[in-house]
Backbone as numpy.savetxt, mean C-alpha at the origin, in Angstrom:
# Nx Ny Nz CAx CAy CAz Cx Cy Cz
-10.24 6.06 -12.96 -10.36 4.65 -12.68 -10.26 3.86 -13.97
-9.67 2.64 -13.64 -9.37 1.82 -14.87 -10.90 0.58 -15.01
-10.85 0.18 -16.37 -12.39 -1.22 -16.57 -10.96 -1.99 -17.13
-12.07 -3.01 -16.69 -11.25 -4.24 -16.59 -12.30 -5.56 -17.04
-11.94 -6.34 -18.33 -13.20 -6.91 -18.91 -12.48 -8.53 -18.48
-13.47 -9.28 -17.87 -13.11 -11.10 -17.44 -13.95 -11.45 -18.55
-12.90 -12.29 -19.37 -13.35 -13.08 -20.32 -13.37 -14.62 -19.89
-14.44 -15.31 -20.02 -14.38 -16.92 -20.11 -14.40 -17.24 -18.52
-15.50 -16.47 -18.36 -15.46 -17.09 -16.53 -16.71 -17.98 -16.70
-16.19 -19.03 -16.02 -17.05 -19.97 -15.87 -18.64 -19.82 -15.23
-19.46 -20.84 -15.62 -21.40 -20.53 -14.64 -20.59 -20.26 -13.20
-19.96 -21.83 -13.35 -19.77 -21.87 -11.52 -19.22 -20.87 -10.64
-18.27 -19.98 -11.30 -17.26 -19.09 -10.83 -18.61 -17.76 -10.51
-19.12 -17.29 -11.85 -19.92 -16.07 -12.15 -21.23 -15.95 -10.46
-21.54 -17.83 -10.72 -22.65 -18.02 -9.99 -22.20 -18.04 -8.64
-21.11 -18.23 -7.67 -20.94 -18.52 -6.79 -20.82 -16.55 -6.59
-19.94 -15.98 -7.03 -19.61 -14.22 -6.98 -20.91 -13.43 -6.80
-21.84 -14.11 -7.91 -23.45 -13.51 -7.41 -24.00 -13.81 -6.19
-23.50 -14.97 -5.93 -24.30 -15.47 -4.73 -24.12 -14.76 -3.29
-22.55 -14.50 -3.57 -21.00 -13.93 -2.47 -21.84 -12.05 -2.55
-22.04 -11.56 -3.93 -22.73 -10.40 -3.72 -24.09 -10.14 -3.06
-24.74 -11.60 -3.63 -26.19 -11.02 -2.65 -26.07 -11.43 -1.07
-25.04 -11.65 -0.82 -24.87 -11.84 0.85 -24.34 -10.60 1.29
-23.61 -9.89 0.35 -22.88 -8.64 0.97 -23.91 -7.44 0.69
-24.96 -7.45 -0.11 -25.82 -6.60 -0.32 -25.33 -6.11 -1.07
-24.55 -6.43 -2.68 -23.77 -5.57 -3.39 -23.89 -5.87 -4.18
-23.56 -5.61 -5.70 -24.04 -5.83 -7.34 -22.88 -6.84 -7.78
-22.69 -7.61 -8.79 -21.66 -8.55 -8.56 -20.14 -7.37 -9.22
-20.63 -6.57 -9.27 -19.35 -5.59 -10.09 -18.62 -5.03 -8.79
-19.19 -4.67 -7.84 -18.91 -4.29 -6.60 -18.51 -5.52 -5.42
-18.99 -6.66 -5.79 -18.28 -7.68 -5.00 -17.00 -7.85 -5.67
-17.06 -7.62 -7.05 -15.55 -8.29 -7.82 -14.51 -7.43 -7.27
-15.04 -5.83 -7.21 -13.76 -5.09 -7.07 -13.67 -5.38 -5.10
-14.51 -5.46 -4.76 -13.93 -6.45 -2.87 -13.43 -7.31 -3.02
-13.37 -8.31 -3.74 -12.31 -9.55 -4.01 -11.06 -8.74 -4.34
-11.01 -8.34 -5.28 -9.83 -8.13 -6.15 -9.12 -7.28 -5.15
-9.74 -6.21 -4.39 -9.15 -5.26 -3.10 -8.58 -5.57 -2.29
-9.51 -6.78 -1.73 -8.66 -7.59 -0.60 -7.53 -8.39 -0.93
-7.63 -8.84 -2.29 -6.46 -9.92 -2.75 -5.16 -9.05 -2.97
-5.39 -7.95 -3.28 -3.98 -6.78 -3.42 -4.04 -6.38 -1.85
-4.69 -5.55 -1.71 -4.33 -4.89 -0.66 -5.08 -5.42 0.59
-4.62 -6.84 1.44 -5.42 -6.93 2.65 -5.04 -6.14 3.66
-5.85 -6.32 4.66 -5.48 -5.20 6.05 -4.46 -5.66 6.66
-4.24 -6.72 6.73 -2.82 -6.73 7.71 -2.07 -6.59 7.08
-1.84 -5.79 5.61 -0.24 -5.69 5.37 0.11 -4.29 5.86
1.58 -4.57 5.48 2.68 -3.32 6.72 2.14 -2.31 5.86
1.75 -1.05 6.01 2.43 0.24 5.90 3.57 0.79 6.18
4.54 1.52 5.23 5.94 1.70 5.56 5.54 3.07 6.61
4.97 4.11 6.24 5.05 5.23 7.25 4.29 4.62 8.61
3.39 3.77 8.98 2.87 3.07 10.00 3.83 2.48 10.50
4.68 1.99 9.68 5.88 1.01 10.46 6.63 2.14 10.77
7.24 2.99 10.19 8.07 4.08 10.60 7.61 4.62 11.83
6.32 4.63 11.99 5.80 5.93 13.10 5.73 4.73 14.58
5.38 3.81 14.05 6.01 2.76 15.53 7.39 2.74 15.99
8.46 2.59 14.77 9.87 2.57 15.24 9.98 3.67 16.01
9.48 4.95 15.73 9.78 5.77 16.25 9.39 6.20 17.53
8.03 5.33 17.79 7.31 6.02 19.15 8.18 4.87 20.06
8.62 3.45 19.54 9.30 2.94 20.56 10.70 2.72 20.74
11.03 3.82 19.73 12.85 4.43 20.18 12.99 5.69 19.48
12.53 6.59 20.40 13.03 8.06 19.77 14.35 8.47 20.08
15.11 9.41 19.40 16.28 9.36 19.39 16.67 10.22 21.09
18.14 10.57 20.93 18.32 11.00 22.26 18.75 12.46 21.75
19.02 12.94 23.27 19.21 14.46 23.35 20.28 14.48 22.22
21.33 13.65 22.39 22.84 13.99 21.45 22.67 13.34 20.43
21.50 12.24 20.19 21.62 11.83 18.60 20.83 13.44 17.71
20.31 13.73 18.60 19.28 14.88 17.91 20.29 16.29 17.31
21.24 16.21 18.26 22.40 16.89 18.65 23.28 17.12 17.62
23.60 15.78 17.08 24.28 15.20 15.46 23.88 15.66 14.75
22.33 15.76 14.47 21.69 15.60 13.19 21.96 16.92 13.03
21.32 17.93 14.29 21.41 19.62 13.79 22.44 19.81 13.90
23.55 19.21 13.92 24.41 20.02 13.30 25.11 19.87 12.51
24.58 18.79 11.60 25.55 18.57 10.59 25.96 19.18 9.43
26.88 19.01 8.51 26.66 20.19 7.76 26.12 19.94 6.36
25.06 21.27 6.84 24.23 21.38 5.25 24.37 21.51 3.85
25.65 21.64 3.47 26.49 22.76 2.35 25.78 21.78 1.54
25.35 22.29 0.26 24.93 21.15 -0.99 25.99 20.71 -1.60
26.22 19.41 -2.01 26.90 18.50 -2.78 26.42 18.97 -4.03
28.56 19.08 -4.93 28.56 19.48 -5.72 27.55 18.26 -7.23
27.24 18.59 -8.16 26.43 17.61 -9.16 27.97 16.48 -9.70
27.35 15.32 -9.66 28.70 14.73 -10.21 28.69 15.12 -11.84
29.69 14.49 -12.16 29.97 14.65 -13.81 30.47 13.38 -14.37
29.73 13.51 -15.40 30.04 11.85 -15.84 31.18 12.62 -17.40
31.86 11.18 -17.47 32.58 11.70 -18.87 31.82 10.75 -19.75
31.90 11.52 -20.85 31.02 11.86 -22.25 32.10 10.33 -22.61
């Protein structure tokens, strides 16, 4: 885990975060990193494999798209070559 030092925060700012912690029952170091959590990562944003696993439950492929896939051919692609 990374520290992370706030320089020059204001009474009002410090005092309102203490206040925001003693409502959540939490130390103000532990309210900061719930702010900062929610501000990156809130809950309603997409997940790509969540979004993937919906596309998929509401259009799975068909007997013959499935059909395509196995049989396409596997052979490995040769490495390209770049000139020097």
């Amino acid at each position: 885990m990374k520290n992370v030092t706030i320089r020059n925060l204001s009474d009002e700012v410090h005092r309102a975060i203490r206040q925001r912690a003693a409502a959540h029952e939490r130390s103000i170091e532990a309210e900061m990193r719930a702010i900062l959590t929610d501000a990156v990562q809130p809950p309603e944003r997409i997940k790509l494999g969540t979004r993937l696993a919906e596309i998929w439950a509401a259009d799975p492929l068909t007997e013959e798209e499935h059909a395509l896939l196995n049989n396409r051919d596997r052979t490995p692609h040769e490495p390209m070559e770049f000139p020097e």
